[in-house]
BAMI-557614 format. One line per field, with one value per residue (C-alpha): x, y, z; residue number from 1. Coordinates in steps of 0.25 Angstrom, whole numbers, plus 5000, padded with zeros to 4 digits. Example, Ala and Ser with C-alpha at 12.3 -4.5 7.8 and 13.67 -1.06 7.14 Angstrom:
// BAMI-557614
east [5049 | 5055]
north [4982 | 4996]
up [5031 | 5029]
num [1 | 2]
// end
This chain:
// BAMI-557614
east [5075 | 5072 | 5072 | 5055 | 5055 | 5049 | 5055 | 5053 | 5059 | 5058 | 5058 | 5072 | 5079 | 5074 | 5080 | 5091 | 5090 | 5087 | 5099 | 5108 | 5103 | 5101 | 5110 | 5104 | 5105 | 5111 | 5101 | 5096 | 5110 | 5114 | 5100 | 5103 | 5116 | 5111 | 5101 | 5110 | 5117 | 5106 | 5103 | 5117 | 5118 | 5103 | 5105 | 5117 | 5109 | 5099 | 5110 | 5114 | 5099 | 5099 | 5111 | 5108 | 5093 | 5100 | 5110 | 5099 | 5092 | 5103 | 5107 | 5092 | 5094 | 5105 | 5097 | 5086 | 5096 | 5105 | 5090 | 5086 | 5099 | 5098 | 5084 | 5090 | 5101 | 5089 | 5080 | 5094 | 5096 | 5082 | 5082 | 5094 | 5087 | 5075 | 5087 | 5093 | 5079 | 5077 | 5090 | 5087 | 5075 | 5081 | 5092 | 5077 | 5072 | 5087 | 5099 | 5112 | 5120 | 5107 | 5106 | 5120 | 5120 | 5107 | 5115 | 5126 | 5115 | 5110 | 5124 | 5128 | 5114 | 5117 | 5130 | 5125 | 5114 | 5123 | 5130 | 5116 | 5111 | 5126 | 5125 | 5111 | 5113 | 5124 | 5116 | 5104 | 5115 | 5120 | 5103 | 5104 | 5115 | 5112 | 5097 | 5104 | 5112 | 5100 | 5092 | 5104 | 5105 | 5089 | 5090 | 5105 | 5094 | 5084 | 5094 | 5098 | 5082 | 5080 | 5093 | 5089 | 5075 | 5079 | 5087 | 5077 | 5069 | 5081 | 5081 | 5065 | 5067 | 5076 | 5069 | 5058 | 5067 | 5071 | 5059 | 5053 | 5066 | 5064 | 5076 | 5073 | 5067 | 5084 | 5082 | 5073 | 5085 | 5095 | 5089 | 5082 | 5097 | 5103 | 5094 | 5096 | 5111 | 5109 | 5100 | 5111 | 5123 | 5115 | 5113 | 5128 | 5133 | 5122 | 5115]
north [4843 | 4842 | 4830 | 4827 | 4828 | 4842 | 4854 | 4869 | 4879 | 4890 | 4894 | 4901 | 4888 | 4879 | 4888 | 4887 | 4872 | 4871 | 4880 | 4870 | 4855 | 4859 | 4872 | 4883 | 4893 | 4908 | 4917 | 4907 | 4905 | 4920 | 4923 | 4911 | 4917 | 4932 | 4925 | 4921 | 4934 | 4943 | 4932 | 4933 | 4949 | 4949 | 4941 | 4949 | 4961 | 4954 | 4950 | 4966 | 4972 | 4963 | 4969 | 4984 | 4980 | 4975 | 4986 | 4996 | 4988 | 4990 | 5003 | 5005 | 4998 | 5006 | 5019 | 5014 | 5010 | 5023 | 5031 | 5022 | 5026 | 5043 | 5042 | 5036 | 5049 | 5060 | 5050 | 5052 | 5068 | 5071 | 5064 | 5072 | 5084 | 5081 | 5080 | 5094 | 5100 | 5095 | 5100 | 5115 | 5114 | 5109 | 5122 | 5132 | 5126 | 5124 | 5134 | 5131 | 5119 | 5110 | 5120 | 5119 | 5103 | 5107 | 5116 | 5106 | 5096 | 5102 | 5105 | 5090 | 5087 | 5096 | 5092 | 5077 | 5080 | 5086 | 5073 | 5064 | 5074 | 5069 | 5056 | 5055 | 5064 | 5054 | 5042 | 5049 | 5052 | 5037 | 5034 | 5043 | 5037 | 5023 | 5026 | 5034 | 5021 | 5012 | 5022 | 5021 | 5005 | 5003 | 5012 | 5002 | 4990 | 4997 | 4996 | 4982 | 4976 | 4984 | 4978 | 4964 | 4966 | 4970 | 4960 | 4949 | 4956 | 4954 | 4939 | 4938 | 4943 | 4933 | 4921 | 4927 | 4929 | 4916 | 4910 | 4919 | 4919 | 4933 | 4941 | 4953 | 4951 | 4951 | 4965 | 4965 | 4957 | 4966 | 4979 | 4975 | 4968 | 4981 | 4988 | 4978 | 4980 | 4996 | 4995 | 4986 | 4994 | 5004 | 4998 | 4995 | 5007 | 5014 | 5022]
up [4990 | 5005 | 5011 | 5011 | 4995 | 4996 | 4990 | 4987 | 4982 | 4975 | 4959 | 4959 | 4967 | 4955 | 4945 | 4953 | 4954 | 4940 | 4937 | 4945 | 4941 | 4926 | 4922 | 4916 | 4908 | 4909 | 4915 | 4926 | 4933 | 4932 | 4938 | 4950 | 4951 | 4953 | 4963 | 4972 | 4970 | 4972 | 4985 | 4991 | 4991 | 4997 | 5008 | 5012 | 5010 | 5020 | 5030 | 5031 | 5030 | 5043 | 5048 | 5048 | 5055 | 5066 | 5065 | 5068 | 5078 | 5085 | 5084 | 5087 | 5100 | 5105 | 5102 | 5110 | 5121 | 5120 | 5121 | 5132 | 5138 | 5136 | 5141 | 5155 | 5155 | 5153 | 5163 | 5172 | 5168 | 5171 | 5185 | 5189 | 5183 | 5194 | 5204 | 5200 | 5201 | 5215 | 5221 | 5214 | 5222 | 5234 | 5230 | 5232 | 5244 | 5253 | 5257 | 5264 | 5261 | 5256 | 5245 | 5241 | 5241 | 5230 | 5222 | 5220 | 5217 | 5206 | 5201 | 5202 | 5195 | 5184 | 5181 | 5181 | 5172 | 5161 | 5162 | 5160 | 5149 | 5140 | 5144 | 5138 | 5126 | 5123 | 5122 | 5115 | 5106 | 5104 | 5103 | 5090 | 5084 | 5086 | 5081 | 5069 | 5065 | 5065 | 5057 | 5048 | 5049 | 5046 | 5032 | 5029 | 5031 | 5023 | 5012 | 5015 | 5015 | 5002 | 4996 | 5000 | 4994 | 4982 | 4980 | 4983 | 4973 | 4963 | 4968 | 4965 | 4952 | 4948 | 4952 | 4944 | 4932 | 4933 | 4933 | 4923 | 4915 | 4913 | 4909 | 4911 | 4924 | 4928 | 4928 | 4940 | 4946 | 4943 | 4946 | 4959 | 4962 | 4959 | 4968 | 4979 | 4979 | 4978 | 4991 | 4997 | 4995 | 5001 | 5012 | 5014 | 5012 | 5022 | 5012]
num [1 | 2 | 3 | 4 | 5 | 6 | 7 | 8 | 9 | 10 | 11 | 12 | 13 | 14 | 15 | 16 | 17 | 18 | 19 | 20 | 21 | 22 | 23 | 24 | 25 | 26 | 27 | 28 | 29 | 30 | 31 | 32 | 33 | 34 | 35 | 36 | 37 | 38 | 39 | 40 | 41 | 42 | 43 | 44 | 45 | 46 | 47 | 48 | 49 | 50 | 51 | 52 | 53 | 54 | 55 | 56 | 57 | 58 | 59 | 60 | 61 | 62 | 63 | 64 | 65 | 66 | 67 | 68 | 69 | 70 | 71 | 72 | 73 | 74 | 75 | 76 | 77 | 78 | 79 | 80 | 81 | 82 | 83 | 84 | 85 | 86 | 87 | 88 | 89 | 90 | 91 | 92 | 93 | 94 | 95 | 96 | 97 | 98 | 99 | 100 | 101 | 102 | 103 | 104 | 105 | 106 | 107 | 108 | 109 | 110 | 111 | 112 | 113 | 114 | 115 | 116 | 117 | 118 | 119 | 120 | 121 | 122 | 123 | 124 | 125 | 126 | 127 | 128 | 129 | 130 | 131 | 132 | 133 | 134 | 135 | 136 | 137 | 138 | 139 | 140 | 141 | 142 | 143 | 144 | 145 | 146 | 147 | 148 | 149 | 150 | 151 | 152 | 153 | 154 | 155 | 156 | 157 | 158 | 159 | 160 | 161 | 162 | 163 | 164 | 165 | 166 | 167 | 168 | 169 | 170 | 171 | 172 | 173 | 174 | 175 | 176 | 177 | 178 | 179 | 180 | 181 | 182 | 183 | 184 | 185 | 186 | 187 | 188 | 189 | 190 | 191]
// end
């Protein structure tokens, strides 16, 4: 009870209230029990559904960053590429020595735009992988959010079979439990 004589709460915490203060019988304690179960293995599902998000989030960021960073190498590869075309003009339009300094020019640029064109391949690759792992980390937390749905399902149903004392409805908990675990294990193992 809070402290201003006021108190809520909800049907499946008075069952479990009742259960506490007055015992009871059989299938209400083993229906609490699996509760608290079924809670305990939800909010750990929860806790890595979260996980794997922020996993992609991240690994999106770096393929963002790694992009950002191959579009500056082409940005450098193609400057370079205007210098080269410049100084094979300039190698038309001069003789003599000036036209030798051009020729060494557009060698020098040549050689430093094979260099730029690896470095920027490079981090386009690293852009695919990272994005490639948080494809991969997005379908884990599609597994983990499914798994912790099901399994508030299974926690739904429980209540409502406690209240209803219906039996059979324990199948609805079971099975939507089951699947719950199935879609978690999934999730664990990548899948």
């Amino acid at each position: 009870m809070s402290g201003h004589g006021f108190h809520v709460h909800g049907p499946h915490d008075h069952e479990v209230e009742h259960v506490a203060h007055h015992g009871g019988d059989n299938f209400t304690s083993r229906v609490a029990v699996l509760t608290a179960v079924i809670s305990t293995i939800g909010a750990i599902f929860g806790y890595m559904g979260g996980h794997s998000q922020n996993a992609a989030l991240l690994y999106k960021n770096e393929a963002a960053i790694q992009k950002t960073a191959a579009s500056n190498q082409w940005n450098y590869y193609q400057a370079k590429s205007n210098k080269q075309n410049l100084a094979e003009l300039s190698i038309t339009l001069t003789s003599g020595e000036t036209r030798e300094k051009y020729v060494q020019e557009v060698d020098r640029y040549k050689k430093e735009k094979q260099d730029i064109k690896a470095d920027a391949e490079k981090l386009e690759a690293v852009a695919k992988a990272a994005d490639n792992k948080s494809e991969l980390e997005m379908h884990v937390h599609e597994r983990w959010a499914l798994a912790t749905t099901l399994l508030q399902v299974a926690i739904a149903l429980s209540a409502i079979a406690l209240l209803t004392r219906k039996r059979w409805m324990l199948f609805g908990v079971y099975g939507s439990t089951a699947l719950g675990l199935a879609a978690g294990i999934a999730g664990y193992l990548h899948l």
